[in-house]
C-alpha positions in Angstrom: 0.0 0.0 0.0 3.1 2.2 0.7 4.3 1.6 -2.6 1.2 2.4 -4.2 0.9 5.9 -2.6 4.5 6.7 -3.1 3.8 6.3 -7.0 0.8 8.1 -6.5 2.6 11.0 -4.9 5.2 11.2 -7.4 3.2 11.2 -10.5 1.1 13.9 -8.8 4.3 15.8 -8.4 5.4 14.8 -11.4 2.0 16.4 -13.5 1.7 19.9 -11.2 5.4 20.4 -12.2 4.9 19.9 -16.3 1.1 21.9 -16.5 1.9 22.8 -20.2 2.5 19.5 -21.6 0.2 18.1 -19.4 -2.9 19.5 -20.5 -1.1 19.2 -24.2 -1.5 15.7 -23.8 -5.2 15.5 -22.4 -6.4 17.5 -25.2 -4.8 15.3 -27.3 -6.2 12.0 -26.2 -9.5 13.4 -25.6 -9.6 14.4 -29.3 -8.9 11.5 -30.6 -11.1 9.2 -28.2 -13.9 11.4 -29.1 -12.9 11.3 -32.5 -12.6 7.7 -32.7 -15.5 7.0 -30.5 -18.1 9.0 -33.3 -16.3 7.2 -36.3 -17.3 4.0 -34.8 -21.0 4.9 -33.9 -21.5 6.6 -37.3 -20.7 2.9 -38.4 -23.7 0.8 -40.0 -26.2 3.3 -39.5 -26.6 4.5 -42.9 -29.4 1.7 -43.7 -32.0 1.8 -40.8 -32.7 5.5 -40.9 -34.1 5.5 -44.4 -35.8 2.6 -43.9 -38.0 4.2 -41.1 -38.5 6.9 -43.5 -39.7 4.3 -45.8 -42.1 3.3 -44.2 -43.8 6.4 -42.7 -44.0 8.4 -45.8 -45.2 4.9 -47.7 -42.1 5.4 -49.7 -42.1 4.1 -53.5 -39.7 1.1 -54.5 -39.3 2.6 -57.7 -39.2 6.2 -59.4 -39.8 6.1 -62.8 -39.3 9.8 -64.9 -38.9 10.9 -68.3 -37.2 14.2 -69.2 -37.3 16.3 -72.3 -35.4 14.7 -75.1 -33.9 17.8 -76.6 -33.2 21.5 -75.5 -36.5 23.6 -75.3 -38.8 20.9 -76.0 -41.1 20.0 -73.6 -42.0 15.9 -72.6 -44.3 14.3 -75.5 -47.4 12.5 -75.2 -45.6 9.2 -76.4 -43.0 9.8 -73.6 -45.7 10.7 -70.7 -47.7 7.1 -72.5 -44.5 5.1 -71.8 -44.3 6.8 -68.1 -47.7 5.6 -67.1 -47.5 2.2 -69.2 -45.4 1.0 -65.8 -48.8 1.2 -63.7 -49.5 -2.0 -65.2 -45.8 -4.0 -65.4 -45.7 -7.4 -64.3 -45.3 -7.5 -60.3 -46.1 -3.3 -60.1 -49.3 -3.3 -57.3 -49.6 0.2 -56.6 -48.7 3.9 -58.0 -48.8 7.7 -57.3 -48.5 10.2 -60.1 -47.0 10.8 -62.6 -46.5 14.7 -60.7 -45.0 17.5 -63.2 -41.5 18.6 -61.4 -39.4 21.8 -62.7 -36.8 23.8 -61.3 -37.3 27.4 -60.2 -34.7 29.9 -58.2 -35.5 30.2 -55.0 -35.0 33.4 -52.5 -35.5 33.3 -48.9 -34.0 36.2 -46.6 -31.2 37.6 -48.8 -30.2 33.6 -50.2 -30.7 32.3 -53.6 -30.4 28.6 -54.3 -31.7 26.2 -57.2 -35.2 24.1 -56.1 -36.6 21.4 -58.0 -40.1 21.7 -57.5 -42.6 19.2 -57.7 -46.3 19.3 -57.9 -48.8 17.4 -55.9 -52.0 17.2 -54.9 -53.4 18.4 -51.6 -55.0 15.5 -50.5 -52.6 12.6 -49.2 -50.9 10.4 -51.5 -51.2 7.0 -50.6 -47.5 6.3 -51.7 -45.1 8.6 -51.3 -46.7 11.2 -49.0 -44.1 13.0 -47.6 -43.8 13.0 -44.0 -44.6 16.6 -41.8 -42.0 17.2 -39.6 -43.7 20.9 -39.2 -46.6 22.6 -40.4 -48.8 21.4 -42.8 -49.5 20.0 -46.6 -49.4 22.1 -49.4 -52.3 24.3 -50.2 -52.8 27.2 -52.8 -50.1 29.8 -52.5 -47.7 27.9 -50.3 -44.9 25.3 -50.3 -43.8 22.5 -48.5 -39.7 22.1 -48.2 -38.0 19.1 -47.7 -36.3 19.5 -44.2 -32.6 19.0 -45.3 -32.6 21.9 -47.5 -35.1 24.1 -45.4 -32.4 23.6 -42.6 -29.4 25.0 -45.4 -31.5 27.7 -45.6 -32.5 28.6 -43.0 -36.5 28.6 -43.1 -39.1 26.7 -41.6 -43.1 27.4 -41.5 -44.5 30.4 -41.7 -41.3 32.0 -43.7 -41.5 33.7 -46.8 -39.4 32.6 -50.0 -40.1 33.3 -53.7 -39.9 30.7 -56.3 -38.6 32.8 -60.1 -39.9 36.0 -58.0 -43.1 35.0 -57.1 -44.1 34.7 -53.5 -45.6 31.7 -51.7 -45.2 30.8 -47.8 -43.8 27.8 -45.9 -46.4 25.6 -45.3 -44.3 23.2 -43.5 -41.2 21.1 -43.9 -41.1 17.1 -44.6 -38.8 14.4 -45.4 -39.5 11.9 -47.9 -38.2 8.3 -49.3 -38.6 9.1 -53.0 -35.9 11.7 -53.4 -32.3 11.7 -52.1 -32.0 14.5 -49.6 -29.9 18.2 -50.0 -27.7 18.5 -51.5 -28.0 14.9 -53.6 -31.4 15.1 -55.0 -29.8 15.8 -58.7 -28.9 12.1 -58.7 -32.1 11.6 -60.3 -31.5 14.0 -62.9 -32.2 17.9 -63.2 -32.2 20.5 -66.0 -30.7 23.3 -64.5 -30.7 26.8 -66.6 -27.2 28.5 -66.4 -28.7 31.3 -64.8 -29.4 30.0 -61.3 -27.3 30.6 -58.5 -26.4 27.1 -56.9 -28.4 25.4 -59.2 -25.7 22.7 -59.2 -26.9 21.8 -55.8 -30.7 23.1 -55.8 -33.5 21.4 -53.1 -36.5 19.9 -53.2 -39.8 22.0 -52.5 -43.6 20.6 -53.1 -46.4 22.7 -53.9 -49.6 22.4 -55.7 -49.9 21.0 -59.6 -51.0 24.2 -60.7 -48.2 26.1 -59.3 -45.6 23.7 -60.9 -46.6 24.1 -64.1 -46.9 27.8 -63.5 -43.3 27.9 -62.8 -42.3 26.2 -65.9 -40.1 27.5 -68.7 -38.5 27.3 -71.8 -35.0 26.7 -69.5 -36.8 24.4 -67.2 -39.4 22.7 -68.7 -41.4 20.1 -67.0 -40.7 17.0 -66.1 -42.9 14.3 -65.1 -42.2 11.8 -62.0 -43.7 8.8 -61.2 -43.8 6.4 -58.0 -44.8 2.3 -57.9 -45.3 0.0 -55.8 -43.9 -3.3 -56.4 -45.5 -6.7 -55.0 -41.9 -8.0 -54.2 -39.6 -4.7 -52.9 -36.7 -6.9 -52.6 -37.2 -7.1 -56.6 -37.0 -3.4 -57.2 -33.5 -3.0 -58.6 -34.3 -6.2 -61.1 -37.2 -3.8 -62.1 -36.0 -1.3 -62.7 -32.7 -3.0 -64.7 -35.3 -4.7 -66.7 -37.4 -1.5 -67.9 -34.3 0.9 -68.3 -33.4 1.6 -71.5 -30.6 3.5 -73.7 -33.0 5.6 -75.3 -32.9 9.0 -74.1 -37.0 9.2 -74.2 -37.6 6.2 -72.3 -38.3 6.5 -68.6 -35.4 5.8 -66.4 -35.7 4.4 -63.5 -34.7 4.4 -60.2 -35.0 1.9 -57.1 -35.1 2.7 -53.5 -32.1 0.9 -52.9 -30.3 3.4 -55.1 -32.0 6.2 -53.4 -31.2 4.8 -49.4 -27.8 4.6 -50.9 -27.5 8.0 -52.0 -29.0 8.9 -49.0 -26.5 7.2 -46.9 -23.5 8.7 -48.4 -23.8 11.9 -46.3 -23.1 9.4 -42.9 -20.5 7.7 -44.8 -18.6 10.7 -45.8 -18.5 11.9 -42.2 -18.1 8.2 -41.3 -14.3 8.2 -43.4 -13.6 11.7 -42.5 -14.0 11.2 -38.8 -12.0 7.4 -38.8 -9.3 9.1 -40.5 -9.3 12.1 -38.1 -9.5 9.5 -35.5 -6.5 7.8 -36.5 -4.5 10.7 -37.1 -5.4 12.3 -33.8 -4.5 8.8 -31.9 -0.3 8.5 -34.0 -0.3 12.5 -32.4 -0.9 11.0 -28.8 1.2 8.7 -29.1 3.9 11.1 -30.2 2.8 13.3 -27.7 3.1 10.8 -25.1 6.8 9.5 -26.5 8.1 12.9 -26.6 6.8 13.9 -23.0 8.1 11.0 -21.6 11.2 11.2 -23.2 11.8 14.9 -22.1 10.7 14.5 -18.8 13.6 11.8 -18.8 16.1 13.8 -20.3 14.8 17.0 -17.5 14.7 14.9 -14.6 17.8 12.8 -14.7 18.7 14.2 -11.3 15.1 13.3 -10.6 15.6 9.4 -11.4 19.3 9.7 -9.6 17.6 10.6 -6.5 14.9 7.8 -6.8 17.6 5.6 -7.7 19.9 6.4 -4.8 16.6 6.0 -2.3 16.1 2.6 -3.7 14.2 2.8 -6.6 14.3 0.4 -9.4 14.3 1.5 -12.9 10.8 -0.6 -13.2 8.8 1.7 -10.2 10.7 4.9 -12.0 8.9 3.6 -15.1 5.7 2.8 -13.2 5.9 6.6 -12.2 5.8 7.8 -15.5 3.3 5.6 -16.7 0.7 6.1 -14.0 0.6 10.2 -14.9 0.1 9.4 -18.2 -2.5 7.0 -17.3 -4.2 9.8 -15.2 -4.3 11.5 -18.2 -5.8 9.0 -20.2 -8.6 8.8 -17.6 -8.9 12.5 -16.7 -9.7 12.7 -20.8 -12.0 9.5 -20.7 -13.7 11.1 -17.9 -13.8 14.8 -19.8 -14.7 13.8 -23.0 -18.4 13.8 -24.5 -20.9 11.0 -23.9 -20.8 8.6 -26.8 -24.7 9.4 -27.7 -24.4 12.7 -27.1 -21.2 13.3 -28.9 -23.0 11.7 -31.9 -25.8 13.8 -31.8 -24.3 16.7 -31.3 -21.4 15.7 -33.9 -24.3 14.5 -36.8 -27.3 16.4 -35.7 -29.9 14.8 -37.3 -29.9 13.6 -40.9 -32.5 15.8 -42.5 -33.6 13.4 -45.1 -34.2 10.7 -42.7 -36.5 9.9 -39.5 -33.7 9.5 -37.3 -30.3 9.5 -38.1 -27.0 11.4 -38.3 -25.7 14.1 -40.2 -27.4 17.0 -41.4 -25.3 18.4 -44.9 -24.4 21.7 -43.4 -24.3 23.5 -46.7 -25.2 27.4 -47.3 -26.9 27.3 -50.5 -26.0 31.0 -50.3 -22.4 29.8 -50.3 -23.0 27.6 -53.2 -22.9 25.9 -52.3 -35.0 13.8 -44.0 -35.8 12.5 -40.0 -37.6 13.2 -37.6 -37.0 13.8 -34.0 
């Protein structure tokens, strides 16, 4: 017991006497534990977030679309006939749509951004009906935004934006299943007119039929979007492989897989970057450590004489040095964020998803769904 308290003692001594490098070293191991602690949680959750989504918005397990074939032409009749020709495919049960979807510039409190806007009716879909997470459904005159990109700008309900200068009010904010959240949505295809700011990264934003088609122009014409239901959901990339063509005026495509995957990358990006941080931060302790080890040896030679000459062995000299940086290393475990809460306050919540990690963080004014 003697023993004990004497290294005790001395590694006390030994910290009060080296502050500076001290605290170097705590803020060093508490970085990377944290760091390392968030890679790991952000790990393999990617999958069940969009899944809940999914299933509370009645999400589609394919999107089918077909886009202008040629600049300043607007979808044909053929095309819009080989959109709704799915409804009846082999193993498709259900469908919503086909909606008209264009792509306005969007204002709101001094920041312009790109939104693909899509039109829908105001009763409830039954597949594909975006998910509230405030307010309420679209109506004449306003606009629903989904919440990744109403959190990049900075609205919610009850804001004001205008969509090509003409003014409509936040309804609410939702998250939805069908589209990849802000800043991805594009992976299903846009036609974006040169003169939008950010339009390389616009948002998604619902309003009324009548208002999409109102918003339409020779730049951005419509588009027309269409959502099934398969019998077999497991099945939807097979469908979806089997009805895709070359042809630029065929529908393409799209299954939820693709979408959750898409939807997922925002996790797995901060997933990578925080693992790597992690890593990085944990070869800087143990430099850290090595060098204040190795200084305090070389400073306190007279130190280790004196321990020596009162009968220490080189092993309880070591010991000495090891337990103050093993208070350290506890001091930081102690110190350091909760492993939830450092997630939640690391991710936030994944705006496209009902609960998950990672909101995009973008400014569209810088160019650049879940629910709680």
């Amino acid at each position: 017991m003697g023993r004990i308290r004497l290294i005790v003692r001395l590694a006390a001594r030994d910290l009060r006497r080296r502050r500076g490098e001290a605290l170097l070293m705590l803020v060093t191991i508490m970085a990377a534990s944290a760091t390392l602690t968030l890679g790991l949680i952000l790990h393999g959750v990617t999958s069940q977030p969009y899944a809940q989504t999914r299933a509370a918005t009645k999400g589609p397990d394919v999107v089918a679309n077909v886009f202008p074939t040629g600049a300043h032409n607007g979808v044909s009749s053929r095309q819009i006939a080989a959109l709704t020709a799915l409804d009846h495919a082999p193993g498709v049960t259900g469908h919503s749509g086909p909606y008209p979807v264009t792509w306005a510039l969007l204002r709101a409190h001094g920041i312009a951004a790109g939104a693909e806007v899509e039109g829908r009716d105001e009763a409830a879909a039954q597949l594909d009906q975006p998910k509230l997470t405030q307010g309420s459904w679209v109506r004449p005159g306003d606009v629903v935004i989904e919440r990744s990109f109403a959190d990049a700008l900075g609205v919610g309900a009850g804001a004001r934006i205008t969509l090509n200068g003409r003014s409509f009010r936040v309804a609410g904010v939702a998250v939805t299943a069908a589209f990849a959240p802000y800043p991805l949505i594009c992976f299903t295809g846009c036609i974006l007119g040169t003169n939008q700011i950010s339009a390389n990264q616009p948002g998604l934003v619902w309003v009324t039929r009548a208002a999409a088609r109102g918003l339409a122009t020779t730049a951005e014409p419509l588009t027309w979007f269409l959502n099934l239901k398969l019998a077999h959901p497991g099945s939807a990339n097979a469908f979806a492989n089997a009805h895709n063509s070359m042809s630029q005026s065929a529908p393409g495509l799209l299954s939820w897989q693709g979408i959750s995957q898409q939807d997922g990358n925002v996790v797995k990006n901060e997933q990578l970057v925080m693992m790597v941080a992690s890593w990085l931060l944990c070869l800087l302790a143990v430099a850290s450590v090595a060098v204040l080890v190795a200084g305090r040896v070389a400073d306190q030679i007279r130190r280790v004489g004196l321990l020596k000459a009162v009968g220490a062995t080189p092993g309880l000299v070591a010991v000495v040095f090891l337990a103050a940086v093993s208070c350290l290393a506890l001091r930081s475990g102690v110190s350091g964020p909760p492993a939830p809460a450092a997630a939640e306050a690391e991710s936030g919540q994944m705006a496209g998803t009902i609960s998950s990690p990672g909101s995009s963080g973008q400014s569209p004014g810088s160019s650049s769904g879940t629910i709680s």
